[in-house]
TIRO-2110 file (N, C-alpha, C; in Angstrom, 1 decimal):
// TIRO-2110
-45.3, 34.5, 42.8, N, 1, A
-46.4, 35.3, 43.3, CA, 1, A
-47.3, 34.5, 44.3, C, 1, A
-47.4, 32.9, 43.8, N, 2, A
-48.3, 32.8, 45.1, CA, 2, A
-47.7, 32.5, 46.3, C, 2, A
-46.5, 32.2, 46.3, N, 3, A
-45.3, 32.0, 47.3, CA, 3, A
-46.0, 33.4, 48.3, C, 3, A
-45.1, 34.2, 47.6, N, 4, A
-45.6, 35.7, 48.3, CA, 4, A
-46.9, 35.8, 48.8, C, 4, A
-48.1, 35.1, 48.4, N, 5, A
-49.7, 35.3, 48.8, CA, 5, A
-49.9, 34.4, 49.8, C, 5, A
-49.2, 33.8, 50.0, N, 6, A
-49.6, 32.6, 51.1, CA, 6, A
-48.8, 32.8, 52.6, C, 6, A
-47.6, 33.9, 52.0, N, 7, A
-47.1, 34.0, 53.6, CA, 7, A
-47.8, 35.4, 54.0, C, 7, A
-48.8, 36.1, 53.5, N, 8, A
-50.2, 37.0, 53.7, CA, 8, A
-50.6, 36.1, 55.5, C, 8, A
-50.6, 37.1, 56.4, N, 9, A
-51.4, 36.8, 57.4, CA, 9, A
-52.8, 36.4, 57.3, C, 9, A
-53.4, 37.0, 56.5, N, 10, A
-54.8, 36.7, 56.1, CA, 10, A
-55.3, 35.2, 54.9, C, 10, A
-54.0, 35.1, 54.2, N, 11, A
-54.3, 33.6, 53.4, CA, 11, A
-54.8, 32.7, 54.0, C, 11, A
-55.4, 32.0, 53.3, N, 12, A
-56.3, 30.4, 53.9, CA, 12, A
-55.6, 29.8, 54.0, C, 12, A
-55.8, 28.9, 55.3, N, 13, A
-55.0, 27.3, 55.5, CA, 13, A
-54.3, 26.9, 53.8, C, 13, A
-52.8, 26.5, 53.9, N, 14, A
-52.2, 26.0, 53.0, CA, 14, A
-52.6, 26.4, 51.5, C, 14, A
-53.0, 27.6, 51.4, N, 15, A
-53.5, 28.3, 50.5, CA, 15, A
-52.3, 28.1, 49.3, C, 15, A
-50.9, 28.5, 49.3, N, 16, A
-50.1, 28.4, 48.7, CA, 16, A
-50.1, 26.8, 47.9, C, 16, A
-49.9, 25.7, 48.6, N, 17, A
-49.8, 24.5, 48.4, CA, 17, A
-51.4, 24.0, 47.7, C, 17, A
-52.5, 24.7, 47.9, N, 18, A
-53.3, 24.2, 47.2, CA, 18, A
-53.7, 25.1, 45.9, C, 18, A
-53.0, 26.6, 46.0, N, 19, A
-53.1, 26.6, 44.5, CA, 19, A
-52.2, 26.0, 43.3, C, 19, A
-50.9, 26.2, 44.0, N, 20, A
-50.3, 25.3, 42.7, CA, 20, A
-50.8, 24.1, 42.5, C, 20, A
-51.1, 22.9, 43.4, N, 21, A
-51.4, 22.0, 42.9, CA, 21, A
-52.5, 22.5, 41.3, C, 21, A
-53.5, 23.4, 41.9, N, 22, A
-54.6, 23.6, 40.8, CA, 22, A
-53.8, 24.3, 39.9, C, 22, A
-53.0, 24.5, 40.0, N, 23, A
-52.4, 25.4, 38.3, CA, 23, A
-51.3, 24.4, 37.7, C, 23, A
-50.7, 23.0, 38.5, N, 24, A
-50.1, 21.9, 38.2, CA, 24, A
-50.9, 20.9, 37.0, C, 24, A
-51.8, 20.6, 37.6, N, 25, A
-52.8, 20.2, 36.9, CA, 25, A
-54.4, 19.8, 37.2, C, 25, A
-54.7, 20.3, 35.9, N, 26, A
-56.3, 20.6, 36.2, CA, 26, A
-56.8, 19.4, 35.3, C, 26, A
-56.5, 18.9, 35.0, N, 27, A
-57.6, 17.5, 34.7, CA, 27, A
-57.2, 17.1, 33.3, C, 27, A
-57.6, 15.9, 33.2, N, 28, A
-57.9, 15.4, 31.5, CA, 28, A
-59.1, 14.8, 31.0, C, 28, A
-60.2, 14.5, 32.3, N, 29, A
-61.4, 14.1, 32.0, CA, 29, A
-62.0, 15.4, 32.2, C, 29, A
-63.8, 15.3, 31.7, N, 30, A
-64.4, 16.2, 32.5, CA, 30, A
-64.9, 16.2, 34.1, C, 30, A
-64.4, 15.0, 34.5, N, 31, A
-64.8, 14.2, 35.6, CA, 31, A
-63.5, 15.3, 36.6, C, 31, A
-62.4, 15.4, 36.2, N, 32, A
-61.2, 15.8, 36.7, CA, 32, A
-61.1, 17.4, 36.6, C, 32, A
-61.7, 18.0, 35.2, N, 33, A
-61.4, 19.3, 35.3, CA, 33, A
-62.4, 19.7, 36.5, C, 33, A
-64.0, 19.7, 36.2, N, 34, A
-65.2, 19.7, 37.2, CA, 34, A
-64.5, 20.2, 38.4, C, 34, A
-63.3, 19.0, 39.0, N, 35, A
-62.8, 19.0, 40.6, CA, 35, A
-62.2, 19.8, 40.8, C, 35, A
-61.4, 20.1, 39.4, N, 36, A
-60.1, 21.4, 39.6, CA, 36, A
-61.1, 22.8, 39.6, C, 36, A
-62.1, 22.8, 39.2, N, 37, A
-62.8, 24.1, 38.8, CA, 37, A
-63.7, 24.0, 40.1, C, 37, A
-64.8, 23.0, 40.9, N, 38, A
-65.0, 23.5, 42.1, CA, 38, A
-63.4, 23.5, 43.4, C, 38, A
-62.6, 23.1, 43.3, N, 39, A
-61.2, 23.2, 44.2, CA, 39, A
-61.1, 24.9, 44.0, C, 39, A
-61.1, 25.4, 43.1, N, 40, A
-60.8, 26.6, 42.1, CA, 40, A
-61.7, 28.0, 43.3, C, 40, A
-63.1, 27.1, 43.0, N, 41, A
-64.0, 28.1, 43.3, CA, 41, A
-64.0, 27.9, 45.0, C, 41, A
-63.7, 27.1, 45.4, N, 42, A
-63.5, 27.1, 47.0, CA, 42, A
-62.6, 28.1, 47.4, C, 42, A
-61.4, 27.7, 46.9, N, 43, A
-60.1, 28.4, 47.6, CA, 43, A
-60.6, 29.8, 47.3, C, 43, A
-61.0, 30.6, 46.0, N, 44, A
-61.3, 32.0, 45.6, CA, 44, A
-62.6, 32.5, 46.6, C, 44, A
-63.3, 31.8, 47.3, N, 45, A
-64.2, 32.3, 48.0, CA, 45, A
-64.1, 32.3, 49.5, C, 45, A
-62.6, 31.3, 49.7, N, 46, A
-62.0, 31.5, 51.0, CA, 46, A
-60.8, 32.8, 51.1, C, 46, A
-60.6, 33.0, 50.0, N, 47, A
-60.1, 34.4, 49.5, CA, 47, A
-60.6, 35.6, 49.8, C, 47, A
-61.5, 35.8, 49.1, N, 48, A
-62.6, 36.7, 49.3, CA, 48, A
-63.0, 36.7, 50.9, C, 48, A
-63.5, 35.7, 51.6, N, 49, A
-63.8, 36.1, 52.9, CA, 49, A
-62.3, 36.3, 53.5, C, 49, A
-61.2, 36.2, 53.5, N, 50, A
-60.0, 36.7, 54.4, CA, 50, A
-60.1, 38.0, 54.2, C, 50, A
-60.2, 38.4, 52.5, N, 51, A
-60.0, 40.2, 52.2, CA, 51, A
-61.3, 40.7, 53.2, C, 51, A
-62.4, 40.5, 53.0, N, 52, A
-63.4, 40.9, 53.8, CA, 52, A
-63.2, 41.1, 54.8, C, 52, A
-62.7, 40.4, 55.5, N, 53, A
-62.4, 40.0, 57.1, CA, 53, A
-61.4, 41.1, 57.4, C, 53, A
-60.4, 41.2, 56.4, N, 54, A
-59.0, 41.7, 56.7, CA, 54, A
-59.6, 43.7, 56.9, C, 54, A
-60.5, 43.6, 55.3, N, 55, A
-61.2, 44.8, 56.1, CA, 55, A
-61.4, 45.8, 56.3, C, 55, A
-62.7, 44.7, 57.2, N, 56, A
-63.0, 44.9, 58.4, CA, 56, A
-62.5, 45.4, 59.5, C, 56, A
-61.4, 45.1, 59.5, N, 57, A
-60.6, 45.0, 60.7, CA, 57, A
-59.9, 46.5, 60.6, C, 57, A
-59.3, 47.0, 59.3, N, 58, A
-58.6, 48.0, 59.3, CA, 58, A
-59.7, 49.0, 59.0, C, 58, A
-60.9, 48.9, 59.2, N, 59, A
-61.9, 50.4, 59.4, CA, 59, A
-62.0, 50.7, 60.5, C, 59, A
END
């Protein structure tokens, strides 16, 4: 599935390759999970602005 989301015209830079990493592994400190969960909330909000953007475009 994310294979398929990432070859999306509208996906974020290397979007595919940076989610798996985050579903590879997410940490074993709190120091590590913290990174995977702001990494997490980046990519999902570079998400959200493609869908927005995308549209946009189709109104």
């Amino acid at each position: 599935m994310i294979t398929s989301a990432a070859r999306l015209p509208s996906a974020p830079e290397r979007f595919g390759e940076r989610a798996q990493a985050l579903l590879a592994r997410v940490g074993g400190t709190p120091e590590e999970i913290g990174r995977t969960l702001d990494a997490a909330a980046e990519l999902v909000a570079e998400v959200r602005a493609a869908c927005e953007g995308s549209q946009r475009s189709d109104v």
